[in-house]
C-alpha positions in Angstrom: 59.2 -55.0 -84.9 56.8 -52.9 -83.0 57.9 -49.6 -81.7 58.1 -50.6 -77.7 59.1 -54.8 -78.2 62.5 -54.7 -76.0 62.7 -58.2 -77.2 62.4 -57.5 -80.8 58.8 -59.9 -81.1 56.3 -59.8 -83.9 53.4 -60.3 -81.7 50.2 -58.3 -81.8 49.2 -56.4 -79.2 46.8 -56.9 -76.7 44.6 -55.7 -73.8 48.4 -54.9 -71.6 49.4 -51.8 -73.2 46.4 -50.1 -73.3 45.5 -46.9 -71.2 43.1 -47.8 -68.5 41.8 -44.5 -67.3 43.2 -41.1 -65.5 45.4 -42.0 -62.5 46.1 -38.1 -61.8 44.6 -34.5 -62.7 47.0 -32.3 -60.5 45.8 -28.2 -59.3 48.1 -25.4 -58.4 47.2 -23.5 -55.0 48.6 -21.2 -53.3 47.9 -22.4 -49.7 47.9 -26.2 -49.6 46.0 -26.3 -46.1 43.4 -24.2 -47.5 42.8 -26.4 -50.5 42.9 -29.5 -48.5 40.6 -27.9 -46.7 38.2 -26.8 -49.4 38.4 -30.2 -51.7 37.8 -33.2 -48.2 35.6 -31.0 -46.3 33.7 -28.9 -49.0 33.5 -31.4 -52.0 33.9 -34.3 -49.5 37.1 -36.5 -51.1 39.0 -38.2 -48.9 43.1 -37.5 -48.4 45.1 -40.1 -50.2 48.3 -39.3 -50.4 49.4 -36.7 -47.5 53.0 -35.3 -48.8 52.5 -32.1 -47.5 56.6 -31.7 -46.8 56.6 -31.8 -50.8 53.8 -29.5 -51.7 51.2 -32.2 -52.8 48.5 -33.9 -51.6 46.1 -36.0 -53.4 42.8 -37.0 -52.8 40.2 -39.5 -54.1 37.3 -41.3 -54.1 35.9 -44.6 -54.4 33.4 -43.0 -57.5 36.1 -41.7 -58.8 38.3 -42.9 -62.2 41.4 -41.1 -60.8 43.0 -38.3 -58.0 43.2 -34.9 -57.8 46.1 -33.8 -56.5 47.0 -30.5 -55.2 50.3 -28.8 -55.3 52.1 -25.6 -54.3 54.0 -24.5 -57.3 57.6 -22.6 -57.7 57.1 -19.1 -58.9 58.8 -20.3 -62.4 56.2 -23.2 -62.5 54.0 -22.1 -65.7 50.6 -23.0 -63.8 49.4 -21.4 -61.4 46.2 -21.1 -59.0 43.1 -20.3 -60.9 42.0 -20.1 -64.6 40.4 -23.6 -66.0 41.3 -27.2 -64.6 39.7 -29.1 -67.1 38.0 -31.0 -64.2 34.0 -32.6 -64.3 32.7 -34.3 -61.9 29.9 -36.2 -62.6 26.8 -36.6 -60.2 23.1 -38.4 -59.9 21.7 -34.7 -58.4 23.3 -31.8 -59.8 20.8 -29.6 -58.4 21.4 -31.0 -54.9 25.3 -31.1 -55.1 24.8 -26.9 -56.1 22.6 -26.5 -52.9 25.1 -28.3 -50.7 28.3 -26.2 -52.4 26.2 -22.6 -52.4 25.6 -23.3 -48.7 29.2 -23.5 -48.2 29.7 -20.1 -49.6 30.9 -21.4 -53.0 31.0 -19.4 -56.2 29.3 -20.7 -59.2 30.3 -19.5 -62.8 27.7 -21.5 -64.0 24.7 -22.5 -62.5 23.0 -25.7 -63.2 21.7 -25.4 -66.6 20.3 -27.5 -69.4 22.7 -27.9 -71.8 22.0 -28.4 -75.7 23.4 -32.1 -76.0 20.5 -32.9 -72.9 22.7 -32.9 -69.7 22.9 -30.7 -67.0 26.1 -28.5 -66.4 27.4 -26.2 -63.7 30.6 -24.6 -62.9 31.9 -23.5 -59.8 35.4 -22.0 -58.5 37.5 -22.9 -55.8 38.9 -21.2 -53.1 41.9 -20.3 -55.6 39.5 -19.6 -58.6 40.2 -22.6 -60.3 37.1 -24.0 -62.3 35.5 -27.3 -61.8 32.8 -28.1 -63.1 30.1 -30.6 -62.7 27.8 -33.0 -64.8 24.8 -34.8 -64.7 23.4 -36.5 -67.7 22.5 -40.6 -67.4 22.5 -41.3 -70.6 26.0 -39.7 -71.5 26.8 -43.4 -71.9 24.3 -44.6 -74.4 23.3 -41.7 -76.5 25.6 -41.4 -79.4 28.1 -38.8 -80.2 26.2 -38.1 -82.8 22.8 -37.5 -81.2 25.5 -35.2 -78.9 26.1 -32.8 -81.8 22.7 -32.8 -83.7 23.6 -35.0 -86.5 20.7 -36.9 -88.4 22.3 -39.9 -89.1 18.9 -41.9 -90.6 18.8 -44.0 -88.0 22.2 -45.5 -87.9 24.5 -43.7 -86.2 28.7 -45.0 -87.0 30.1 -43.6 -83.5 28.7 -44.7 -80.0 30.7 -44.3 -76.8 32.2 -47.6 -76.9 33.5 -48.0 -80.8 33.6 -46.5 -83.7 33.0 -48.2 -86.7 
């Protein structure tokens, strides 16, 4: 019996069951006001979810795979504001997404720069110092992992983005 059958089945499993994408990357701050502020009228998502009685907001995007939500946490809560969010955007303009952010007084760690495996990366900080970062690179979806690392495969390459073999 697979582990998860409530009814004890032999069937294989299928498409249901399988992880879709990333409904939720959630980021500590200090001053939720000030980081609704920073993430709909600075980086330009829209307010989702509007919990502020709870300490959370989220906000999206239509281009977007998922939310980011934003939290005030306890003082015993093992994240907090700033340090590394694990966050990349990914654009069509990286160079004009940097202008647009710089004018609005935001600090880069990182800007825009070629990066070995072809695409462009830059980081920036919020208003809490938590990094984001941000990507451009078109063909991060049909150049293989591979090419990504700077393995000479002979021609054939046995991982892609979609399968490995």
């Amino acid at each position: 019996m697979p582990l998860g059958d409530p009814m004890g089945g032999e069937q294989e499993y299928g498409e249901i069951g399988k992880l879709k994408g990333v409904w939720i990357a959630s980021i500590p701050v200090s001053d939720l006001g000030a980081g609704l502020d920073f993430y709909a009228n600075v980086l330009g998502l829209k307010l989702v979810i509007d919990s502020k009685e709870n300490n959370w907001v989220e906000l999206g995007s239509p281009d977007l795979l998922g939310n980011i939500a934003l939290y005030e946490p306890s003082p015993f809560d093992t994240r907090q504001p700033g340090g590394p969010t694990g966050i990349v955007f990914r654009t069509e303009s990286i160079y004009d997404v940097h202008r647009r952010l710089v004018d609005s007084d935001v600090r880069f760690m990182l800007k825009p720069e070629r990066q070995e495996w072809g695409g462009l990366l830059a980081v920036f900080l919020d208003p809490e110092d938590n990094e984001l970062s941000v990507m451009e690179d078109p063909e991060h979806y049909t150049r293989s992992i591979a090419e990504d690392i700077g393995l000479d495969m002979g021609g054939k390459c046995f991982m892609d983005r979609n399968r490995i073999e």
